[in-house]
NULO-91287 format. One record per residue (C-alpha): residue number from 1; residue in three letters; y, x, z. Coordinates in nm, 2 decimals. Layout:
+------+------+--------+--------+--------+
! resi ! resn !      y !      x !      z !
+------+------+--------+--------+--------+
!  NUM !  ALA !      Y !      X !      Z !
...
+------+------+--------+--------+--------+
//
This chain:
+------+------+--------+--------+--------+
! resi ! resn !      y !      x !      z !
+------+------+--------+--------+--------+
!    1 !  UNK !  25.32 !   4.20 ! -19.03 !
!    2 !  UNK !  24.96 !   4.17 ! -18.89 !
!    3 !  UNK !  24.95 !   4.28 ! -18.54 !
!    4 !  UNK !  24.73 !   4.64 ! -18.53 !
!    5 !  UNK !  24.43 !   4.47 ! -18.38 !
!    6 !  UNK !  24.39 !   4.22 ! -18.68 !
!    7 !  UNK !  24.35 !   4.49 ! -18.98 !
!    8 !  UNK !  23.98 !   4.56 ! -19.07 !
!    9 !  UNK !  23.84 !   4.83 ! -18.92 !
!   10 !  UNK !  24.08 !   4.80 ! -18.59 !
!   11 !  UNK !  23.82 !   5.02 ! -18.37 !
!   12 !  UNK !  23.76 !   5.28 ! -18.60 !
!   13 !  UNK !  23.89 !   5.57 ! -18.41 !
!   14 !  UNK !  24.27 !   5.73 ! -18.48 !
!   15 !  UNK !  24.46 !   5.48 ! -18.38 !
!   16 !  UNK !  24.87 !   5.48 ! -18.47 !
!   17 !  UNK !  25.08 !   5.58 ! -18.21 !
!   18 !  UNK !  25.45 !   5.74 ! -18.18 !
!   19 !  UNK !  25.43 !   6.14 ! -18.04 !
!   20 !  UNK !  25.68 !   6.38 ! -17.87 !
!   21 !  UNK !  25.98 !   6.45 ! -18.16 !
!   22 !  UNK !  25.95 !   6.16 ! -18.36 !
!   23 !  UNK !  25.60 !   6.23 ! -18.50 !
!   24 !  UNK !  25.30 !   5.99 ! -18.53 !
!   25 !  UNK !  24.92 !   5.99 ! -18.50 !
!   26 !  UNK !  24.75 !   5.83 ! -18.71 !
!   27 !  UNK !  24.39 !   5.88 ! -18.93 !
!   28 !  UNK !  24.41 !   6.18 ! -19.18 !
!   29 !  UNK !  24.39 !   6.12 ! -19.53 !
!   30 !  UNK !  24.06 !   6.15 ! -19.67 !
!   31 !  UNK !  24.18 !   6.40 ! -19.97 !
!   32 !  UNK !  24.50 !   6.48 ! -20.19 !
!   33 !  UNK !  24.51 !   6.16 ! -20.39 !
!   34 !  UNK !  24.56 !   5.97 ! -20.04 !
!   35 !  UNK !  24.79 !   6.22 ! -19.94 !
!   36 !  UNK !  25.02 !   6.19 ! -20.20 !
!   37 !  UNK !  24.98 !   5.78 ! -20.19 !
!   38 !  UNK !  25.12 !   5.85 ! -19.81 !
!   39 !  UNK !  25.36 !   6.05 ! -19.91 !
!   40 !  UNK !  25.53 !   5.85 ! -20.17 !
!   41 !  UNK !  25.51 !   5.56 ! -19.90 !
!   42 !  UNK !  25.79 !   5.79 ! -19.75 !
!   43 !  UNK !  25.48 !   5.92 ! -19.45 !
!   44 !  UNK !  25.46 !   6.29 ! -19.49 !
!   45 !  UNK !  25.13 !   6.44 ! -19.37 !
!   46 !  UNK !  25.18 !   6.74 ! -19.12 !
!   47 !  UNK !  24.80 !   6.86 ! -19.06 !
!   48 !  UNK !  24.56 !   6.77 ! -18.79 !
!   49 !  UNK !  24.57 !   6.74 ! -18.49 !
!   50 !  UNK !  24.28 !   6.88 ! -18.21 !
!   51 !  UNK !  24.08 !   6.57 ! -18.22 !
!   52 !  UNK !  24.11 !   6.52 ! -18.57 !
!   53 !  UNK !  24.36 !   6.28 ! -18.63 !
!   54 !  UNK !  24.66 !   6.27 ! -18.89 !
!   55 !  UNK !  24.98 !   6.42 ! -18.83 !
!   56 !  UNK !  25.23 !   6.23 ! -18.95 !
!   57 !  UNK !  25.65 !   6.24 ! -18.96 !
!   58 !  UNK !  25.76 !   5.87 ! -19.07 !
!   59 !  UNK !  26.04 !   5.77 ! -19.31 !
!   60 !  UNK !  26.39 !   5.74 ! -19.24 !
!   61 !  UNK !  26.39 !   5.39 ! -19.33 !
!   62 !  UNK !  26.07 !   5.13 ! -19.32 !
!   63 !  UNK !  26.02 !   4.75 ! -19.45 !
!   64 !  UNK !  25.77 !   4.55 ! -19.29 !
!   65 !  UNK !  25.52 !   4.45 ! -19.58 !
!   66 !  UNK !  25.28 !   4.19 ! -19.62 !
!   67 !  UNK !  24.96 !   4.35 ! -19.56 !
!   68 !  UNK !  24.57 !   4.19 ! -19.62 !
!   69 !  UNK !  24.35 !   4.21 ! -19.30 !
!   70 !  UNK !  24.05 !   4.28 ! -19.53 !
!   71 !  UNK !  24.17 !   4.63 ! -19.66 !
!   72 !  UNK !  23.94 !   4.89 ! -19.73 !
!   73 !  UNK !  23.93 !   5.12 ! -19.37 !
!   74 !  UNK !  23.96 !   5.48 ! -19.47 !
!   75 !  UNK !  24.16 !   5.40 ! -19.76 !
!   76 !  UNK !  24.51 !   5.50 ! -19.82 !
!   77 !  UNK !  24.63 !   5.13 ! -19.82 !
!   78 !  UNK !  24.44 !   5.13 ! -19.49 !
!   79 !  UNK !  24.62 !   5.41 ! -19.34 !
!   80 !  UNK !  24.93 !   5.30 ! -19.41 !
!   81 !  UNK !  24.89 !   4.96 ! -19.28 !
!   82 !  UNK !  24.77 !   5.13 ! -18.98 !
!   83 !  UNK !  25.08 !   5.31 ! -18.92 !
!   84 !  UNK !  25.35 !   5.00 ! -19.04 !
!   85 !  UNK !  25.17 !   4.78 ! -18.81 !
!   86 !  UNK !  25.16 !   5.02 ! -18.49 !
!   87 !  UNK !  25.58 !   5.10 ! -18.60 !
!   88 !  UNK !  25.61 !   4.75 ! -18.59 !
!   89 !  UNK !  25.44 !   4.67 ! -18.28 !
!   90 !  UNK !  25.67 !   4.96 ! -18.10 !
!   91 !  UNK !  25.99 !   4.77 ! -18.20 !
!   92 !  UNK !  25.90 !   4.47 ! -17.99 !
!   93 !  UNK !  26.18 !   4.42 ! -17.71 !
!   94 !  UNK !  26.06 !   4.57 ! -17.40 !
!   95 !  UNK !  25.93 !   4.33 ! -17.16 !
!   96 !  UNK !  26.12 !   4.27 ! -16.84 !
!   97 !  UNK !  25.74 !   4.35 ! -16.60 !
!   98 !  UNK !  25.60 !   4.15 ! -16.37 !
!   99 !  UNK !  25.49 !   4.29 ! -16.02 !
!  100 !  UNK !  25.12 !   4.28 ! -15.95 !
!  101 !  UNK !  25.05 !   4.30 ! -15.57 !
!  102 !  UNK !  24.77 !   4.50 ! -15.42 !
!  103 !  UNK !  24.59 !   4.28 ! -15.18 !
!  104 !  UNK !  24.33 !   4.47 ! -15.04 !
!  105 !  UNK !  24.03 !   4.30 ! -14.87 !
!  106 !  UNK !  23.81 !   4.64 ! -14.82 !
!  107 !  UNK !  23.77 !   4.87 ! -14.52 !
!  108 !  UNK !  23.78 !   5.22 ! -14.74 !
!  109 !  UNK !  24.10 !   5.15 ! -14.97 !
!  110 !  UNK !  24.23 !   5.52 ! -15.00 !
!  111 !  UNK !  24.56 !   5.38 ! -14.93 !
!  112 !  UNK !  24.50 !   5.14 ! -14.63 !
!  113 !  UNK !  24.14 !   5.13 ! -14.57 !
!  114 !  UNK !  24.04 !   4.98 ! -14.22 !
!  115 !  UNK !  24.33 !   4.77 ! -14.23 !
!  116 !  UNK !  24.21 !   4.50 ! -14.50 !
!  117 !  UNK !  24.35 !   4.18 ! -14.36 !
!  118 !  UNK !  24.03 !   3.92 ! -14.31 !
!  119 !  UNK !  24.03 !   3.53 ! -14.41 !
!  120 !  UNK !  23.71 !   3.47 ! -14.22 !
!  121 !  UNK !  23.83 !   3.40 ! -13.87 !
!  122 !  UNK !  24.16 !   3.26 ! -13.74 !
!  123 !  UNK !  24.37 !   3.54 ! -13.66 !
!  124 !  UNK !  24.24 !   3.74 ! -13.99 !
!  125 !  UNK !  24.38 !   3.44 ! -14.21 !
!  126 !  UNK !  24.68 !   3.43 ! -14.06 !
!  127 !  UNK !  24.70 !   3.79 ! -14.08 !
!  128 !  UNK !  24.61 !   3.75 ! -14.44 !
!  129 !  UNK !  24.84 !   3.44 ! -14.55 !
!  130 !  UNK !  25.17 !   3.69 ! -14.34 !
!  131 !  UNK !  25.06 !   4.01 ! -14.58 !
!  132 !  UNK !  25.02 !   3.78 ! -14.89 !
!  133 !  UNK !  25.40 !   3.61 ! -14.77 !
!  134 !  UNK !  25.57 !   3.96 ! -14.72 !
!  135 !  UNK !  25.45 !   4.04 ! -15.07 !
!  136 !  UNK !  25.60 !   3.73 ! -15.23 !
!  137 !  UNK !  25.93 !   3.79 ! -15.01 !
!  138 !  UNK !  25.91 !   4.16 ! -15.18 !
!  139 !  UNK !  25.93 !   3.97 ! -15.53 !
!  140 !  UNK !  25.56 !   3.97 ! -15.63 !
!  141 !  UNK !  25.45 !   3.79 ! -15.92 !
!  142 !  UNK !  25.07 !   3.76 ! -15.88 !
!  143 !  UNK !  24.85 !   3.86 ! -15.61 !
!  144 !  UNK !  24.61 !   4.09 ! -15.70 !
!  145 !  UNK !  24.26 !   4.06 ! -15.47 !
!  146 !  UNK !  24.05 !   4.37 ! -15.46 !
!  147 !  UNK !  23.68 !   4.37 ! -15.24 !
!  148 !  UNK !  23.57 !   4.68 ! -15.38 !
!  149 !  UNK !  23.75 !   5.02 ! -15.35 !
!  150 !  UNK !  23.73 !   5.25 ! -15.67 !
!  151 !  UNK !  23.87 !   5.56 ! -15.54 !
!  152 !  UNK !  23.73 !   5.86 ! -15.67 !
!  153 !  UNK !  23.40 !   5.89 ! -15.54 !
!  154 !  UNK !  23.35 !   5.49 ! -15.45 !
!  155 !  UNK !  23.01 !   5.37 ! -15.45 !
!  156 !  UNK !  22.94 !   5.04 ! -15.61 !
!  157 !  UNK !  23.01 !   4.70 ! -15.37 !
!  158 !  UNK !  22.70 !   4.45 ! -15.40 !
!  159 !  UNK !  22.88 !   4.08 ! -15.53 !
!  160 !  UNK !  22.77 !   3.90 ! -15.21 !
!  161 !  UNK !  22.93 !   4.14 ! -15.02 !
!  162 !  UNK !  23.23 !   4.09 ! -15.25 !
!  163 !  UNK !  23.21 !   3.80 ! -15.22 !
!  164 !  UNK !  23.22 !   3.74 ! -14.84 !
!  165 !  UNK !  23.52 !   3.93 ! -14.87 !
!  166 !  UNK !  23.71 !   3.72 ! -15.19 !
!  167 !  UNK !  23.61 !   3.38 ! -15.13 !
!  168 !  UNK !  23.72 !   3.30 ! -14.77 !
!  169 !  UNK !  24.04 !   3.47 ! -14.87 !
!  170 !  UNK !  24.08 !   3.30 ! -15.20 !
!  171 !  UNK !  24.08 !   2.94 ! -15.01 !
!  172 !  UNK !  24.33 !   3.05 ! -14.78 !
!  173 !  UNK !  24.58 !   3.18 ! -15.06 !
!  174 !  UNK !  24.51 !   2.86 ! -15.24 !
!  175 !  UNK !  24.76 !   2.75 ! -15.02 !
!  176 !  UNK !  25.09 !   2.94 ! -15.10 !
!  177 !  UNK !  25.27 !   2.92 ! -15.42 !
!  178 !  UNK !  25.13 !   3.21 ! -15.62 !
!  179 !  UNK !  24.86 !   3.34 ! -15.92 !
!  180 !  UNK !  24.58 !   3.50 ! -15.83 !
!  181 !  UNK !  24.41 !   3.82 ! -15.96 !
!  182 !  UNK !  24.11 !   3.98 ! -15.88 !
!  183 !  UNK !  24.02 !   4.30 ! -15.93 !
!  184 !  UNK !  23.67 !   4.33 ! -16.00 !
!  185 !  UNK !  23.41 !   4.50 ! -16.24 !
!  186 !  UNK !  23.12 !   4.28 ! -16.12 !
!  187 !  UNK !  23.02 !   3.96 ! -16.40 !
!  188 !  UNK !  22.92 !   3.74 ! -16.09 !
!  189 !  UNK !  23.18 !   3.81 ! -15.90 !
!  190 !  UNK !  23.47 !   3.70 ! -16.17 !
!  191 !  UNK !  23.20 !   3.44 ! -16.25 !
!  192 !  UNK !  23.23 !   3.29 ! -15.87 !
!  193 !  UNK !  23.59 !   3.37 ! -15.85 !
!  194 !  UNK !  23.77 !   3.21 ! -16.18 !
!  195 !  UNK !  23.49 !   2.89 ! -16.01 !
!  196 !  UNK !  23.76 !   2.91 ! -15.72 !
!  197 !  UNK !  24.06 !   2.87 ! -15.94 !
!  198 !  UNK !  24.21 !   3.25 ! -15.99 !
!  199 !  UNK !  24.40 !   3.33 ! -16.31 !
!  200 !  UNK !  24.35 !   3.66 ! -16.40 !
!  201 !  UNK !  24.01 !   3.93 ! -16.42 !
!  202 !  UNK !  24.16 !   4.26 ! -16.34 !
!  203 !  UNK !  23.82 !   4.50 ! -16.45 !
!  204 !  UNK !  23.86 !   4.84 ! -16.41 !
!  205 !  UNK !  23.51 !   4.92 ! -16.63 !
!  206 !  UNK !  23.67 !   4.75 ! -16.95 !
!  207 !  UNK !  23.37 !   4.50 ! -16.98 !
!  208 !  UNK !  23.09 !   4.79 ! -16.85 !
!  209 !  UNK !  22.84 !   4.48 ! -16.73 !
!  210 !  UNK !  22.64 !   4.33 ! -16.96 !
!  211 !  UNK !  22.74 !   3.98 ! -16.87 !
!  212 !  UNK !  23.08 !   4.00 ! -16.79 !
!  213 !  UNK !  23.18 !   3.97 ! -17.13 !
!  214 !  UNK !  23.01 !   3.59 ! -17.15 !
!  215 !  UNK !  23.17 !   3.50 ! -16.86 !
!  216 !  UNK !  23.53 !   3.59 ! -16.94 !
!  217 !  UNK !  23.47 !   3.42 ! -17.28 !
!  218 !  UNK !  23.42 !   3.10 ! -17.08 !
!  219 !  UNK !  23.74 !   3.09 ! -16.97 !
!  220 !  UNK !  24.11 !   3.11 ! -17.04 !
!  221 !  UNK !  24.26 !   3.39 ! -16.83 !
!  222 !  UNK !  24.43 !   3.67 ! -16.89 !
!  223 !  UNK !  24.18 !   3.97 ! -16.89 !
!  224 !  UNK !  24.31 !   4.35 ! -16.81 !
!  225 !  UNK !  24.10 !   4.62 ! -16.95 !
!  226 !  UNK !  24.14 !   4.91 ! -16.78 !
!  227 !  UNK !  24.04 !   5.26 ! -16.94 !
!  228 !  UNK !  23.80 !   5.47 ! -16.71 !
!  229 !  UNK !  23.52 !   5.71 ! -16.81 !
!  230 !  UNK !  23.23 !   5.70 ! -16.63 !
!  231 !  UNK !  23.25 !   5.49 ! -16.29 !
!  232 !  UNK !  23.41 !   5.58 ! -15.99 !
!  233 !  UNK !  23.12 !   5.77 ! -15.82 !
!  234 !  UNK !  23.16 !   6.02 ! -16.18 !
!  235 !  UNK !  23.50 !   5.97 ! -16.38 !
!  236 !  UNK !  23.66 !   6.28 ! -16.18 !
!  237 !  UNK !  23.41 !   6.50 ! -16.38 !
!  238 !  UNK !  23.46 !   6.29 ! -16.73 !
!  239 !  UNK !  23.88 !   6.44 ! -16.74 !
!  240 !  UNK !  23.81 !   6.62 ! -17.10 !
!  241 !  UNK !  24.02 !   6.55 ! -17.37 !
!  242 !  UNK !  24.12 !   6.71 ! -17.68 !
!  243 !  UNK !  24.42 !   6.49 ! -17.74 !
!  244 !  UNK !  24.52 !   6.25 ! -17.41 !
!  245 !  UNK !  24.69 !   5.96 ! -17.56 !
!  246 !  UNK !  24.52 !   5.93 ! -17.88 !
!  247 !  UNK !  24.22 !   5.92 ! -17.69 !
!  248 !  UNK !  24.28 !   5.69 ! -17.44 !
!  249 !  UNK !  24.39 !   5.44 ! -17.74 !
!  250 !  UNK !  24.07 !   5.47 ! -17.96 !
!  251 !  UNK !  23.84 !   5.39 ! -17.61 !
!  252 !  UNK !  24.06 !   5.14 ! -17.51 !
!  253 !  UNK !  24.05 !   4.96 ! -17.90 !
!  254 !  UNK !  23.64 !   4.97 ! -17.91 !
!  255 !  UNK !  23.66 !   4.77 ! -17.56 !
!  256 !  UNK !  23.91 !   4.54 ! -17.73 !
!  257 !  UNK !  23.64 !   4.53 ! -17.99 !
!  258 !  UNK !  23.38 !   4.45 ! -17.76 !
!  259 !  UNK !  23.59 !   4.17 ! -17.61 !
!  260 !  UNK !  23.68 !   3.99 ! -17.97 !
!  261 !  UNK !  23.34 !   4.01 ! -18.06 !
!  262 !  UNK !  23.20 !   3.79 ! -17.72 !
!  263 !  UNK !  23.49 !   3.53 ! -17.83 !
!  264 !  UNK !  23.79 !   3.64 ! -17.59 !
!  265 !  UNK !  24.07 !   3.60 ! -17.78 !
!  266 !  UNK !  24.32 !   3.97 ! -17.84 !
!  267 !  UNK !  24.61 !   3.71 ! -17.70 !
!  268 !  UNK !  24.41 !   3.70 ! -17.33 !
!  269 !  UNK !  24.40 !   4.11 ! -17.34 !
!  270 !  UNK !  24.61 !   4.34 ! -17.12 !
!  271 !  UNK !  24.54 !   4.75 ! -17.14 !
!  272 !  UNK !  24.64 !   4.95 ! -16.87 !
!  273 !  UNK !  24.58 !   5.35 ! -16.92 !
!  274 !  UNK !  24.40 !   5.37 ! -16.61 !
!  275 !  UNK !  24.65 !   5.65 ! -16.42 !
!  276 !  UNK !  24.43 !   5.88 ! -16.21 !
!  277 !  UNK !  24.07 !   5.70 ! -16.37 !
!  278 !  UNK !  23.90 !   6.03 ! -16.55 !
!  279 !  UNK !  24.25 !   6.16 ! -16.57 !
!  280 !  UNK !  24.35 !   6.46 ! -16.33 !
!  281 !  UNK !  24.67 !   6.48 ! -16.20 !
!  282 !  UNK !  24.90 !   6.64 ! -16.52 !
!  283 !  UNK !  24.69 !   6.41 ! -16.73 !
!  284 !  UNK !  24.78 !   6.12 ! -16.50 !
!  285 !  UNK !  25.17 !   6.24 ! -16.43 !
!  286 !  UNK !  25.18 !   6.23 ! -16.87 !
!  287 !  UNK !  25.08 !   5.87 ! -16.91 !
!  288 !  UNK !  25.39 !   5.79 ! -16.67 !
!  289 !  UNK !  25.60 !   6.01 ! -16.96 !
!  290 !  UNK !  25.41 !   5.92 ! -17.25 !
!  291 !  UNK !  25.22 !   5.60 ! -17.17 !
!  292 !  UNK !  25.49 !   5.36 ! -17.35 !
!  293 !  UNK !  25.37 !   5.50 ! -17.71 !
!  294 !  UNK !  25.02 !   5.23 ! -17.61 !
!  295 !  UNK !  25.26 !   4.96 ! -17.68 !
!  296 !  UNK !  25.17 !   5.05 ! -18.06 !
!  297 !  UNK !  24.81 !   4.91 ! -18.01 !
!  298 !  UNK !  25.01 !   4.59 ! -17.95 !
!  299 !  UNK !  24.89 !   4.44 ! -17.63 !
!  300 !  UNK !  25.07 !   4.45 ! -17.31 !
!  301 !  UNK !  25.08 !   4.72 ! -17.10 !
!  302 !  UNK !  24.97 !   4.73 ! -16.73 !
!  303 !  UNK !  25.07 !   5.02 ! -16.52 !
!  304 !  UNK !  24.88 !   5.13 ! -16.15 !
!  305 !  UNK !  25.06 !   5.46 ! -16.01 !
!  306 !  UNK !  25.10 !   5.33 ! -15.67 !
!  307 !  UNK !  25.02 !   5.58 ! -15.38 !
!  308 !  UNK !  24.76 !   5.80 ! -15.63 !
!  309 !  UNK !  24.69 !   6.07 ! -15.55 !
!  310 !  UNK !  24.89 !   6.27 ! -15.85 !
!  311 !  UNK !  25.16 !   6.25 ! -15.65 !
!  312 !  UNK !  25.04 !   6.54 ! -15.37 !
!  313 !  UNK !  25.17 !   6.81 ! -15.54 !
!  314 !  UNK !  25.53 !   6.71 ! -15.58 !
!  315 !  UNK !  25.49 !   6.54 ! -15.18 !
!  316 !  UNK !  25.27 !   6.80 ! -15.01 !
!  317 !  UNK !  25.16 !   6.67 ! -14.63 !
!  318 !  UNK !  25.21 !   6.32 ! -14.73 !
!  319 !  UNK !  24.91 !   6.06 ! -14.70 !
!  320 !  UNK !  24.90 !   5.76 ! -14.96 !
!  321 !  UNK !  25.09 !   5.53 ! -14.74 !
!  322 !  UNK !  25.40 !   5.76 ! -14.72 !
!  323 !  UNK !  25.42 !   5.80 ! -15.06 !
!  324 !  UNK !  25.57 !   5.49 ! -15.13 !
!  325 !  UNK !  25.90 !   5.66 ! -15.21 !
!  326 !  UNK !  25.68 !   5.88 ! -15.50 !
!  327 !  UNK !  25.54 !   5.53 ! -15.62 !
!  328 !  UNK !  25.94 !   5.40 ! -15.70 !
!  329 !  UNK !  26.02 !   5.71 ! -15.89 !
!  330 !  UNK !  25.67 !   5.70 ! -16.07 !
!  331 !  UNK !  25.68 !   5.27 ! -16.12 !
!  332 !  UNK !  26.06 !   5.34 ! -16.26 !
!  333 !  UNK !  25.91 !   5.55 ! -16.53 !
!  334 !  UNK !  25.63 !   5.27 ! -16.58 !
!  335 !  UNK !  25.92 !   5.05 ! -16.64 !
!  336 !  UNK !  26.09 !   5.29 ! -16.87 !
!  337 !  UNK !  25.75 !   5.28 ! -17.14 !
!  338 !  UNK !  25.77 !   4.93 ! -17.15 !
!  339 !  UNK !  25.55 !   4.81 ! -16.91 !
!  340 !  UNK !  25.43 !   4.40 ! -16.91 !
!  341 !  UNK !  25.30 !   4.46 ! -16.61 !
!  342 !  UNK !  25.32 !   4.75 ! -16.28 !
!  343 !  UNK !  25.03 !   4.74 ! -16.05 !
!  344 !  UNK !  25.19 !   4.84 ! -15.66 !
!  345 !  UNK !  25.13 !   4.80 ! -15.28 !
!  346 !  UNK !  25.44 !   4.75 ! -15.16 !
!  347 !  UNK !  25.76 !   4.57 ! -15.35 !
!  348 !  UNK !  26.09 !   4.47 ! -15.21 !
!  349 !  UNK !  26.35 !   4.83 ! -15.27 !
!  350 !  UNK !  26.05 !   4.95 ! -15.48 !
!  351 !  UNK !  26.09 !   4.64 ! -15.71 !
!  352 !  UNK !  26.46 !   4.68 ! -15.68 !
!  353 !  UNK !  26.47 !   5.00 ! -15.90 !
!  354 !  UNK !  26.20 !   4.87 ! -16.15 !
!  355 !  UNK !  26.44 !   4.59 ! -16.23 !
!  356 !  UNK !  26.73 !   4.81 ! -16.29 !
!  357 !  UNK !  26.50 !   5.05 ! -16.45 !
!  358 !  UNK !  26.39 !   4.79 ! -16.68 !
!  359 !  UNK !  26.76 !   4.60 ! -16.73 !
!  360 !  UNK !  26.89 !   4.99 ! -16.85 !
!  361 !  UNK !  26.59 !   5.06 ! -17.08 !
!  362 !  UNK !  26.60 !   4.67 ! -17.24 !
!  363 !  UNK !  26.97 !   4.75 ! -17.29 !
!  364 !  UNK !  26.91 !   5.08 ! -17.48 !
!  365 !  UNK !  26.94 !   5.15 ! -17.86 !
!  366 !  UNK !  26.59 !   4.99 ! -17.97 !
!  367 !  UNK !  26.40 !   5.36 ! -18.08 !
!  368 !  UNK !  26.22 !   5.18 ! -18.37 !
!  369 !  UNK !  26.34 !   4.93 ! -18.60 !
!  370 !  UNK !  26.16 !   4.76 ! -18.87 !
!  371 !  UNK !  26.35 !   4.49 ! -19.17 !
!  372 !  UNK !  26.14 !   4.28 ! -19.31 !
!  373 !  UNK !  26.16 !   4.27 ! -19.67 !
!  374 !  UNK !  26.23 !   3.91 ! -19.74 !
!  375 !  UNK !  26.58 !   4.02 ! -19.55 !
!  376 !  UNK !  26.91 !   3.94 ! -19.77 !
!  377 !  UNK !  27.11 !   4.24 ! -19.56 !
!  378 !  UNK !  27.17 !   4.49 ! -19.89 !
!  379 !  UNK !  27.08 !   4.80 ! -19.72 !
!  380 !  UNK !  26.77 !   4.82 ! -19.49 !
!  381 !  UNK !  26.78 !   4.91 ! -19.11 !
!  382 !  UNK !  26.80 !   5.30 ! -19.02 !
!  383 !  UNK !  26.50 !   5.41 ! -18.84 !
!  384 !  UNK !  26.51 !   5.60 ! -18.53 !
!  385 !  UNK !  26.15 !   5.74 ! -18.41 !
+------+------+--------+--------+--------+
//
C-alpha cells in the first residue's frame, strides 16, 4: 500500500488520523453517492467534525488494497485511499527511539541559559567535549547543537553570531564518536554547518526561509520539520485551533509539500508536533496523550517535552532545570505514541524508563492490523482501532 504522502493530493487538508474511541478523521464526503461508496467500503460516516473534517468509525476488518497514486482528490476512491493508507501506516511496529541530546551553545536557553559550555578557548572546549561525554555516557544517540534560543518570546540570532557559537564547537565534537544535529531555522547557518560535516537539520520554522529549502536539497541528511505558528517572538499568541491534532497534521503535510517540491526526498523527513510551539500548556500536555496518532502521516516522529514549561502546573515552584523528573514521566509517554525520536537535556535514569517504556509498548497487542489481500490465511486479520 502507498505510503499517505505518495497519494495525489497528499496536502490537501483533512489528513487521516486515528481519534479517542476508535474513531478516525479523515476528509468528508463530498455528497450521498460518496457517502454510501464509504460506507459499503465498511467506513461509516459520523458527521463533521469543528474544523470540517469527516468523522469516521472504520471496519472491523480491513485489506490492504492496491491503490493508484494518481486518483482523483476529493473523490470517494480518494478518500478511502486516504484512510487505508493512514490505517496502514499506524500498524507499523513501534520504533525503539533514539535519544537526541540538547547541547546548548546560547547564553538565554530557558532551561540553562548563561551556562552554555564555549569551544572557543581552552577551558570552554574542554568544558564542552566533558558535557558532550556525560551525554554519550547517559546513552545519547546524536548530539543536538543549538546557537539560538526559541523560547517563547526569543528574538532572532544573526547566522554569524550563530555561527561563532556552532563552528568552533563543531570541530571540537568532531572528535568523539557521535552524529551531529543542529538545531537551526537559519539557511546559512545549515548551509555552513552540513559544510563542517553534521548529519542532521533540526528546523524549528519547517522550511520558513526562503533558501533553506535549496540548501537541504543539496544534501543527504535527515531533515526534522518541526510545527510552529508564527516564530518565537509571536507563536504564544497563534494557540487557536478548532481541532488540535487534525490541525497540526494538515500544517505539518503542506511543509512536507513544500520540501518534496525543492527535491528533498519524504524518506530524509522527520515531524515533530512542536510541544509548547503555539500550543499552550493543555494543548501541549494532549500531544504527549494523543501525539502517536501522527504516525498515520507516515514519517517518523520526533518528540521535545524536556523541561517546557507545561509542566508548572503539575510542579508548582520548580524552575526548568528541576523538572527533569516531569520530563521522564512526560518522555515515557513520548515513547508510548511511538516516538522515532525524543528530544531531552539530560539522559542516563531518564533514558532508563523510555527504554522500558518503549520495550512494554513494542510488546503490546499491535492496536491496528492490516492483511494484505494477496494473503492465503482464509480469514482476514481482526482489526482493533
Amino acid at each position: 500500500m502507498h505510503k499517505p504522502w505518495a497519494l495525489a493530493g497528499s496536502s490537501l487538508p483533512f489528513q487521516a488520523l486515528p481519534l479517542a474511541g476508535g474513531t478516525w478523521r479523515g476528509p468528508a464526503p463530498q455528497d450521498a453517492q460518496a457517502e454510501q461508496t464509504l460506507g459499503r467500503a465498511g467506513w461509516t460516516f459520523l458527521g463533521t467534525l469543528p474544523d470540517g473534517a469527516g468523522l469516521y468509525r472504520p471496519p472491523l476488518m480491513v485489506k490492504e488494497a492496491s491503490v493508484p497514486v494518481d486518483l482523483r482528490p476529493q473523490s470517494a476512491a480518494w478518500i478511502l485511499a486516504r484512510l487505508k493508507a493512514g490505517f496502514a501506516a499506524m500498524a507499523e511496529p513501534l520504533p525503539e527511539p533514539k535519544f537526541l541530546a540538547i547541547l546548548n551553545l546560547s547564553p538565554d536557553s530557558f532551561s540553562d541559559g548563561g551556562q552554555a559550555p564555549s569551544a572557543n578557548l581552552g577551558e570552554g572546549k574542554h568544558a564542552l567535549l566533558y558535557r558532550a561525554q556525560c551525554l554519550m555516557a547517559e546513552g545519547a544517540d546524536w548530539l543536538d547543537l543549538g546557537a539560538e534560543s526559541t523560547r517563547p518570546g526569543a528574538q532572532a540570532v544573526p547566522a554569524e553570531e550563530q555561527l561563532a557559537r556552532l563552528l568552533p564547537a563543531i570541530e571540537a565534537l568532531s572528535a568523539l564518536d557521535i552524529p551531529l544535529s543542529v538545531d537551526t531555522r537559519n539557511a546559512e547557518v545549515a548551509r555552513r554547518c552540513l559544510a563542517e560535516g553534521v548529519g542532521m537539520i533540526n528546523d524549528v520554522s519547517a522550511l520558513d526561509d526562503p533558501d533553506m529549502t535549496e540548501v537541504l536539497a543539496s544534501s543527504e541528511v535527515p531533515v526534522v520539520l518541526m510545527h510552529m505558528r508564527g516564530t518565537p517572538e509571536t507563536m504564544h499568541e497563534q494557540c487557536q485551533y478548532r481541532h488540535l491534532m487534525g490541525e497540526i497534521a494538515d500544517e505539518l503535510m503542506e511543509k512536507v509539500a513544500k520540501a518534496e517540491a525543492a527535491g528533498i526526498a519524504p524518506s530524509r523527513l522527520i515531524l515533530d508536533p512542536g510541544i509548547g510551539f503555539a500550543k499552550n500548556p493543555v494543548q501541549s500536555q494532549s500531544l504527549l496523550v494523543e501525539g502517536g496518532s501522527l504516525r498515520a502521516l507516515g514519517f517518523p516522529l520526533l518528540f521535545g517535552p524536556s523541561r517546557k514549561s507545561f509542566m508548572a502546573g503539575a510542579l508548582p515552584g520548580k524552575q526548568p532545570h528541576q523538572r527533569d523528573g516531569g520530563t521522564a514521566g512526560a518522555a515515557v509517554l513520548c515513547a508510548q505514541q511511538g516516538a522515532s525520536w525524543i528530544r531531552l537535556h539530560r539522559g542516563g535514569r531518564i533514558w532508563d524508563a523510555v527504554r522500558v517504556a518503549s520495550a512494554c509498548a513494542a510488546q503490546a497487542a499491535a492496536p491496528y492490523a492490516i492483511e494484505a489481500e494477496s494473503s492465503s490465511s482464509p480469514l482476514p486479520a481482526v482489526v482493533k482501532p
